[in-house]
C-alpha positions in Angstrom: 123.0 145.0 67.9 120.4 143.5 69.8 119.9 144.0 73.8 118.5 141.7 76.3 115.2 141.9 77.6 114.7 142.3 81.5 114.6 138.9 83.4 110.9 140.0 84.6 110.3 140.4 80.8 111.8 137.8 80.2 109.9 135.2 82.2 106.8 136.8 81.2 107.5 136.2 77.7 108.5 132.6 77.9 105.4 131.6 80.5 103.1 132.7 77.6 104.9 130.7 75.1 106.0 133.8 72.6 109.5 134.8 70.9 110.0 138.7 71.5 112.5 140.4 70.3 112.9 144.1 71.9 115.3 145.7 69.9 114.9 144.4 66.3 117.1 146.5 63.7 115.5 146.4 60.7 112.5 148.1 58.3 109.4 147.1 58.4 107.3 146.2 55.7 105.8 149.5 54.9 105.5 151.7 52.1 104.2 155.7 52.3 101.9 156.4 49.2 101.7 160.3 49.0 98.7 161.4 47.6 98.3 164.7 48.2 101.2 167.6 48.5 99.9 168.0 52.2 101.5 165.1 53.4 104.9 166.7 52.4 104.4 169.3 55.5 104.3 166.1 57.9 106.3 163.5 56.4 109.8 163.7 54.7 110.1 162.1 51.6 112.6 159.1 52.2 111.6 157.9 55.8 111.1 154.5 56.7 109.1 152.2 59.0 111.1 150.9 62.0 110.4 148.0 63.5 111.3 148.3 67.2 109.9 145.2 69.1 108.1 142.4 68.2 106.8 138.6 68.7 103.6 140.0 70.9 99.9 138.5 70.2 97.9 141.7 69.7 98.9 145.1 70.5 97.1 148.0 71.0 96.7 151.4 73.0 99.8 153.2 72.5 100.4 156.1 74.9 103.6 158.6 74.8 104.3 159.5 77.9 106.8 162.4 78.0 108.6 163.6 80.7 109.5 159.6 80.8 110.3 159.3 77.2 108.7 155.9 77.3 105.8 153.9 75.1 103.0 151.9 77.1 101.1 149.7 74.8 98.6 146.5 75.3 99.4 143.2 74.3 95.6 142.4 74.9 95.0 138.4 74.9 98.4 138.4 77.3 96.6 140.6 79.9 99.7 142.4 79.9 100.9 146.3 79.0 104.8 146.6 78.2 107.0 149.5 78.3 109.5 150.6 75.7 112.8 153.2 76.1 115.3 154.4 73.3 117.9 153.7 76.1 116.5 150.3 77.5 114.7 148.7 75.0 111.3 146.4 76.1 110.3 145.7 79.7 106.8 144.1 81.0 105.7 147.0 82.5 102.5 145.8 84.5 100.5 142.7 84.4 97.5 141.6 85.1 96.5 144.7 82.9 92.7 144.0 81.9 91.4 140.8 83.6 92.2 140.6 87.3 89.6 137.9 88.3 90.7 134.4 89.2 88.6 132.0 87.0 91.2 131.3 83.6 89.5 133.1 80.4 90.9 133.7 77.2 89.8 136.0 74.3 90.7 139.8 74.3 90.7 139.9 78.1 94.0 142.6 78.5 93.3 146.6 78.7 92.9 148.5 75.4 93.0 151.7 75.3 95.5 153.6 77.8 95.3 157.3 78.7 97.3 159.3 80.7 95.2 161.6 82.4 96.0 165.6 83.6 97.0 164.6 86.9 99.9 162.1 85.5 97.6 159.4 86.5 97.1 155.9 84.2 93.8 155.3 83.3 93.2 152.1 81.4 90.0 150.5 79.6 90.1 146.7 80.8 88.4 144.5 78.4 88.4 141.6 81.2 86.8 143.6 84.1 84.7 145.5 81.7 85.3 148.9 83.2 87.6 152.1 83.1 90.0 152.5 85.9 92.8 154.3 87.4 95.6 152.9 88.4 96.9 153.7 92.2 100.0 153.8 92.2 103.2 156.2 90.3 103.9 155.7 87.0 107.7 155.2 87.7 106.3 152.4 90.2 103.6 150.4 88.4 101.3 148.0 90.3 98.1 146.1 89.5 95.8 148.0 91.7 92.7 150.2 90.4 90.4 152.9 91.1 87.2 152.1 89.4 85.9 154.7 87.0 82.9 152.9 85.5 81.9 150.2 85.4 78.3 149.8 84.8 75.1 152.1 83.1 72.0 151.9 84.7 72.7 148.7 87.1 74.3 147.0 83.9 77.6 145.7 83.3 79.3 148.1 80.5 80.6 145.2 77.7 84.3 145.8 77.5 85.5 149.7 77.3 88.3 149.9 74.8 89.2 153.6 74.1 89.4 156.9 75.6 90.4 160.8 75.7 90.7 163.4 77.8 89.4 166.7 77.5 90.9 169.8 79.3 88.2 169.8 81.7 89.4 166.0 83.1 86.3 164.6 81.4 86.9 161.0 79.7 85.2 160.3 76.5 84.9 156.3 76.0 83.7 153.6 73.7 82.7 150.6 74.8 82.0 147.8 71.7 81.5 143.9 72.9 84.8 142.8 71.5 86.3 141.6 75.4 83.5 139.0 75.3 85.0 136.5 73.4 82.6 133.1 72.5 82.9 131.8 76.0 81.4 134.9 77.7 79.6 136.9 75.4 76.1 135.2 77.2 77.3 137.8 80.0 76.7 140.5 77.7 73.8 142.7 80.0 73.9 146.1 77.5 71.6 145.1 74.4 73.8 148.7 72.6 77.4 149.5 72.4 77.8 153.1 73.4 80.0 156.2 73.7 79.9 157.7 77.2 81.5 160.4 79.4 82.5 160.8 82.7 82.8 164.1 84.0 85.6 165.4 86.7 82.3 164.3 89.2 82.8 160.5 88.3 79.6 160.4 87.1 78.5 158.4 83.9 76.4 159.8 81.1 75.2 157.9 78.1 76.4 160.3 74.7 75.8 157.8 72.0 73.5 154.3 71.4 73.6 153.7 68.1 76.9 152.9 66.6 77.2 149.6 66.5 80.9 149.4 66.9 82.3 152.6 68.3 86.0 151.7 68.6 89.1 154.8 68.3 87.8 158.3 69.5 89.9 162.1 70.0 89.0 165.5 70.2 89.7 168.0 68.0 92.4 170.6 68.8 90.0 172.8 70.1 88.3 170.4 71.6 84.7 171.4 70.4 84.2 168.4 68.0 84.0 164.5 68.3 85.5 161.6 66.3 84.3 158.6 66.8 85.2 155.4 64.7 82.9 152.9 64.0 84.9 149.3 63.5 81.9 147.5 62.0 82.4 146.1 58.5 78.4 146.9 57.8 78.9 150.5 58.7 82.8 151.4 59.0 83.0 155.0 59.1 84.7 157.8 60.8 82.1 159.8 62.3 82.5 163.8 63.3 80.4 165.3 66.4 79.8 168.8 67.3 80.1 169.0 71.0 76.9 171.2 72.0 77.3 173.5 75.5 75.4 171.1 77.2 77.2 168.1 76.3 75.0 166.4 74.0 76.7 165.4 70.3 75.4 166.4 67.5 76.2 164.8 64.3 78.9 166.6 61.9 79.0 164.3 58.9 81.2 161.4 58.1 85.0 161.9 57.8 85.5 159.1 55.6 83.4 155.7 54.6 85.6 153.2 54.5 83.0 150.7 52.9 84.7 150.3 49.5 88.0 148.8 51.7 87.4 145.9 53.6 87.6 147.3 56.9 86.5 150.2 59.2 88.8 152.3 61.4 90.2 151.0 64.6 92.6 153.8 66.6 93.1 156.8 65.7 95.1 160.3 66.8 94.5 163.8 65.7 97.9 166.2 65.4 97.7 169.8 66.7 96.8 171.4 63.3 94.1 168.2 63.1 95.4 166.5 60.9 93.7 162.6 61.7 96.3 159.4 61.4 93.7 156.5 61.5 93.9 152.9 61.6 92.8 151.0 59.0 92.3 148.9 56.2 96.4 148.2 55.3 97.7 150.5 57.4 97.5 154.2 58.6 94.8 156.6 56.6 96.1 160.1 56.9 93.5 163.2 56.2 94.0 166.8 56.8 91.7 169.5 58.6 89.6 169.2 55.7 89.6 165.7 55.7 91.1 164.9 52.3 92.7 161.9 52.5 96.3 162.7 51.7 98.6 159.9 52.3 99.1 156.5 53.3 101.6 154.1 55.5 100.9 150.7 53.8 101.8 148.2 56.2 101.8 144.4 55.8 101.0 143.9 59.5 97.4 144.4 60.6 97.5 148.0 62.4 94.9 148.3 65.3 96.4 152.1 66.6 99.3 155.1 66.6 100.2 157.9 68.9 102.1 160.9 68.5 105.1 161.8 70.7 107.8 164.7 69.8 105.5 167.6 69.1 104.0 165.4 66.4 107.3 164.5 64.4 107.5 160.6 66.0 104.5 158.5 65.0 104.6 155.2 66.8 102.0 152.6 65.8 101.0 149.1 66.8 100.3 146.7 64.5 99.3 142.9 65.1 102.5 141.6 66.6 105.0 144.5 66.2 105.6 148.0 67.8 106.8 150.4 64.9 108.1 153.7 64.8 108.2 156.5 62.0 110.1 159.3 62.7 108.2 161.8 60.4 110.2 165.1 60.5 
């Protein structure tokens, strides 16, 4: 049984031209191809894919946010972040959501990669604005006002953050590859690197990494002492591993995985409590344990860009192209 979307939903969906539907009762096209008995311990044999909303442009970002028992994603080129509920289905949740400027601009101009910080706060990397920011106002309230994080490295425009994590501390680790400068602004491009960067519970901006080209999904371990950083560029798509140093620095821990023989690097990605990594990738989700086998896959049809984790790491929830899917795993 289908339910109606929100009136403000509503009219955001039909100003933009798209067909969502935000209660869709069917599977999705997905297979799971187990490959090693390890994936048994996080996925029951017999589970499908759900589809839960679709019709968007390009969704990203998923976030769980508990104690609401709601899912924030990205639709990117829309410049809007939705909101999805078991009991009320899709609502536009906030929008604008990455480009707040007046002059009309297309490309991947929405927020990426979402966070919810220690304080209950939503931070958001805006591809449009080209900076991280905090929004000021309650979750349960949601306005398009920010706080600007960062915005800028040495007197130059960052490109267009897109993902971010929290360490227990309340510093944010971010990546920040050009893909927000679409053809018709990428001459505005003032960083000649893409980098990984960290702002510490100061606000201030350091500079941790200058030399993947495309640093795109990054997370913590469990114990937060090591790095992951995914590099999205089909010339070098790996999953890279970084030992965080007592002063900061990264040093390198070896690739996770090389994706090279695919077609396709990692995109998102979320590590488990046991660290167990669910990656974005080449048709679908990559699944590797702490000892970063690969073990299993999700084949999807849909182009995946991210997943989250959400009921002690028994719900997966994933964005892929133009769908929001769900898998409950245990």
């Amino acid at each position: 049984m289908l339910k109606l979307v929100t009136l403000t939903a509503l009219i955001g969906f039909l100003s933009c031209g798209n067909t969502v539907n935000n209660r869709v009762s069917k599977k999705a096209e997905a297979t799971i191809e187990r490959i090693h008995t390890d994936l048994d311990k996080l996925i029951n044999q017999g589970t499908d894919v759900e589809v839960l909303a679709e019709g968007f442009t390009w969704v990203e970002g998923p976030l769980w946010v508990g104690d609401a028992e709601m899912l924030l994603f990205s639709d990117i080129p829309q410049n809007k972040v939705f909101k999805w509920t078991e009991q009320g289905g899709l609502e536009l949740y906030l929008e604008p959501a990455g480009y707040t400027g007046e002059k009309a601009r297309g490309g991947e101009m929405g927020s990426n990669g979402l966070l919810l910080d220690r304080k209950g706060n939503l931070v958001l990397c805006q591809h449009g604005d080209r900076r991280v920011v905090r929004m000021q106002s309650l979750l349960s309230h949601p306005e398009a006002k920010f706080e600007t994080l960062a915005a800028k490295w040495e007197g130059k425009r960052l490109n267009s953050p897109n993902d971010i994590a929290e360490r227990s501390n309340g510093d944010l680790f971010f990546t920040d590859p050009p893909y927000g400068l679409n053809d018709q602004n990428i001459e505005q491009r003032e960083l000649d690197f893409c980098g990984v960067y960290k702002i510490d519970s100061l606000g201030r901006l350091s500079l941790l990494i200058d030399t993947i080209n495309r640093p795109n999904g990054i997370a913590f371990s469990p114990k937060q002492n090591r790095l992951y950083v995914g590099n999205s560029d089909n010339q070098k798509p790996m999953l890279y591993a970084f030992d965080i140093t007592p002063e900061d620095s990264l040093k390198s821990a070896g690739v996770v995985f090389d994706f090279s023989e695919f077609g396709g690097g990692p995109d998102g990605f979320k590590l488990d409590k046991d660290g167990n990594i669910f990656a974005s990738g080449p048709g679908g989700i990559w699944i590797f344990n702490s000892s970063y086998e690969l073990i299993g896959k999700i084949k999807i049809k849909q182009a995946v860009s991210n997943c989250c984790l959400a009921d002690d790491d028994k719900t997966l929830y994933i964005t892929a192209s133009n769908q929001l899917l769900r898998l409950r795993m245990r």
